[in-house]
C-alpha positions as a LaTeX table, in Angstrom:
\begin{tabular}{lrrr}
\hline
Residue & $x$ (\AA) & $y$ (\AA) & $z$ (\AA) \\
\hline
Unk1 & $-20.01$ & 2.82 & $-5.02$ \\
Unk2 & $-16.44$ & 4.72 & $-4.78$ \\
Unk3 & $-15.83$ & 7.06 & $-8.06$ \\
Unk4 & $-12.86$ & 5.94 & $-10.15$ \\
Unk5 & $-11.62$ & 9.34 & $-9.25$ \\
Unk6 & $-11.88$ & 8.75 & $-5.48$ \\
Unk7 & $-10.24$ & 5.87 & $-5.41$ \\
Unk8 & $-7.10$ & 7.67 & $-7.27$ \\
Unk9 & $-7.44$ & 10.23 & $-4.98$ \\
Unk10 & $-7.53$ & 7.88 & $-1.87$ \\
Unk11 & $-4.48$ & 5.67 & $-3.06$ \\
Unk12 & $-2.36$ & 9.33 & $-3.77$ \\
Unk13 & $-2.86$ & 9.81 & $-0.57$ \\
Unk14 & $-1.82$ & 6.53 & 0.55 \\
Unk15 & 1.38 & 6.69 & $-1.66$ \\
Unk16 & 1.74 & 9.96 & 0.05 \\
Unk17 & 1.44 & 8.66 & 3.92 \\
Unk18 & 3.57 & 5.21 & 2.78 \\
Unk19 & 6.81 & 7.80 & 1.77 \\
Unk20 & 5.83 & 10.35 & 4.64 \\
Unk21 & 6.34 & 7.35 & 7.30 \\
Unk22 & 9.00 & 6.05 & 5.48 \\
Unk23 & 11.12 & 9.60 & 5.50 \\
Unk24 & 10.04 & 9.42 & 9.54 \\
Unk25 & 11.58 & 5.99 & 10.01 \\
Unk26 & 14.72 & 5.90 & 11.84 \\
Unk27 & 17.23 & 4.08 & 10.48 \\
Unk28 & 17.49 & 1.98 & 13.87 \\
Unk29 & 13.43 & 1.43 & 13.37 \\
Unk30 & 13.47 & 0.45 & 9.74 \\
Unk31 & 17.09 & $-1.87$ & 11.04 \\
Unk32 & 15.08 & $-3.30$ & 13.98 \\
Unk33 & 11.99 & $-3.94$ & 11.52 \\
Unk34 & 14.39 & $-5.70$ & 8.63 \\
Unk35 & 13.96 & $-3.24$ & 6.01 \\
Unk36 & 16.07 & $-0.44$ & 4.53 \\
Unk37 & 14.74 & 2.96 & 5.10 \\
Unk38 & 16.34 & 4.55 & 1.98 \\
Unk39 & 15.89 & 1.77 & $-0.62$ \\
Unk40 & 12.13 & 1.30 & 0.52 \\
Unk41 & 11.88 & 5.41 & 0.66 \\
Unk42 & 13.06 & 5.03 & $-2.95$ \\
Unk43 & 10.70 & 2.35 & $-4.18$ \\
Unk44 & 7.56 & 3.87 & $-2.95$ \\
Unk45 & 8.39 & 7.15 & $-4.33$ \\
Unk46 & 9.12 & 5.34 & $-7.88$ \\
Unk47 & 5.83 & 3.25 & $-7.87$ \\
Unk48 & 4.10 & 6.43 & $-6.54$ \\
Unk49 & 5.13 & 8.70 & $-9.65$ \\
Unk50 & 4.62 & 5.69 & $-11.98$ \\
Unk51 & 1.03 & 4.93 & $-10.34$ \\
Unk52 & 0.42 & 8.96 & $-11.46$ \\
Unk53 & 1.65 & 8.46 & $-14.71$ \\
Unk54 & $-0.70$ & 5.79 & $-15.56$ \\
Unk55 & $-3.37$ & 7.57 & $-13.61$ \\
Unk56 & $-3.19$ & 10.42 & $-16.23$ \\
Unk57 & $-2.86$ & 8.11 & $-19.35$ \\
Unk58 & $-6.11$ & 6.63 & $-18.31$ \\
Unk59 & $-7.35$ & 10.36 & $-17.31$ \\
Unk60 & $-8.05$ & 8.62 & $-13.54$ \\
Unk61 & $-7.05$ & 11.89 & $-12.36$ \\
Unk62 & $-9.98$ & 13.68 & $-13.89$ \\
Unk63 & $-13.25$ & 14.88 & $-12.29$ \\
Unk64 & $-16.20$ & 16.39 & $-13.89$ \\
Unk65 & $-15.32$ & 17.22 & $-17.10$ \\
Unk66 & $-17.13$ & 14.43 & $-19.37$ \\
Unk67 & $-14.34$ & 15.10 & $-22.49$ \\
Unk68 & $-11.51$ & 13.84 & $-19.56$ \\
Unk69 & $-13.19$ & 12.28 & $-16.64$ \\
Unk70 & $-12.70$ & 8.38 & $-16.87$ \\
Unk71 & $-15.52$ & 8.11 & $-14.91$ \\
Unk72 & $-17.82$ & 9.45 & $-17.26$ \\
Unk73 & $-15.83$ & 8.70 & $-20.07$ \\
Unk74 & $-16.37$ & 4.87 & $-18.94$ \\
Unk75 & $-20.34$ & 5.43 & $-18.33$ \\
Unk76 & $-21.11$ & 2.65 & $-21.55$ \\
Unk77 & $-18.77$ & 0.55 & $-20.78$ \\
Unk78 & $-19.49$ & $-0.94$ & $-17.14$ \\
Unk79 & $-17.07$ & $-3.67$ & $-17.41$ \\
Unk80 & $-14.14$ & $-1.58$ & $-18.11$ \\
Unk81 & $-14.84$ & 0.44 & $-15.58$ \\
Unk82 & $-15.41$ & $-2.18$ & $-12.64$ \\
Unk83 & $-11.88$ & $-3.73$ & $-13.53$ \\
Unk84 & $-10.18$ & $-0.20$ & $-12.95$ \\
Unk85 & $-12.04$ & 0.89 & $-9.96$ \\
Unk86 & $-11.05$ & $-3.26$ & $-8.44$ \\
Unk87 & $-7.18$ & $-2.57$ & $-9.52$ \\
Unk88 & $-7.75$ & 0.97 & $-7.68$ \\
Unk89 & $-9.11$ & $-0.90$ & $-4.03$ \\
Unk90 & $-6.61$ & $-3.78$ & $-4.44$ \\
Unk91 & $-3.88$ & $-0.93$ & $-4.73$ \\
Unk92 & $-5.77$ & 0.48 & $-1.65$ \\
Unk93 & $-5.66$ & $-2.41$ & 0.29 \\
Unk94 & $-2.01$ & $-2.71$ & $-0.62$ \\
Unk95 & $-0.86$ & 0.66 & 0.65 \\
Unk96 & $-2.50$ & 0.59 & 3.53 \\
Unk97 & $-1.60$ & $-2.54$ & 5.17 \\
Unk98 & 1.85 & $-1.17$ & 3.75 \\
Unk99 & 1.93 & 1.82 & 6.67 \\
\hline
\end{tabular}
């Protein structure tokens, strides 16, 4: 079973490929695929810097360190911790059918 901090990892990455592709896009190719480049460029770099903002509130970011790590953190409380890392794949699932 994926860590919570994986699965961050994994969907930063995502968020990361998503804008990289984006930024590639021509503006005939993002035109011929009915969607602008810049405006989409714009919303996947907003939901990307809001997706690390909440990582770090929820310390999602963390490995290792028991004081910070969610994952260990979380160790007592199973449910919480299921509903974060299924919110993590959905977002996972998201971004990369996104690309």
């Amino acid at each position: 079973m994926p860590t919570i901090y994986s699965l961050y990892k994994a969907c930063e990455l995502y968020y990361q490929q998503l804008c990289d592709a984006l930024q590639d896009c021509t503006l005939e190719e993002a035109a011929h695929n009915h969607f602008h480049r810049d405006l989409s460029l714009a919303v996947a770099r907003d939901a990307s810097s809001r997706f690390k903002v909440w990582a770090q509130s929820i310390r999602a970011h963390q490995r290792d360190d028991p004081t910070r790590s969610l994952d260990l953190q979380s160790e007592d409380a199973e449910g919480i911790r299921e509903r974060i890392r299924k919110i993590l794949e959905d977002l996972q699932e998201s971004l990369v059918s996104g690309q």
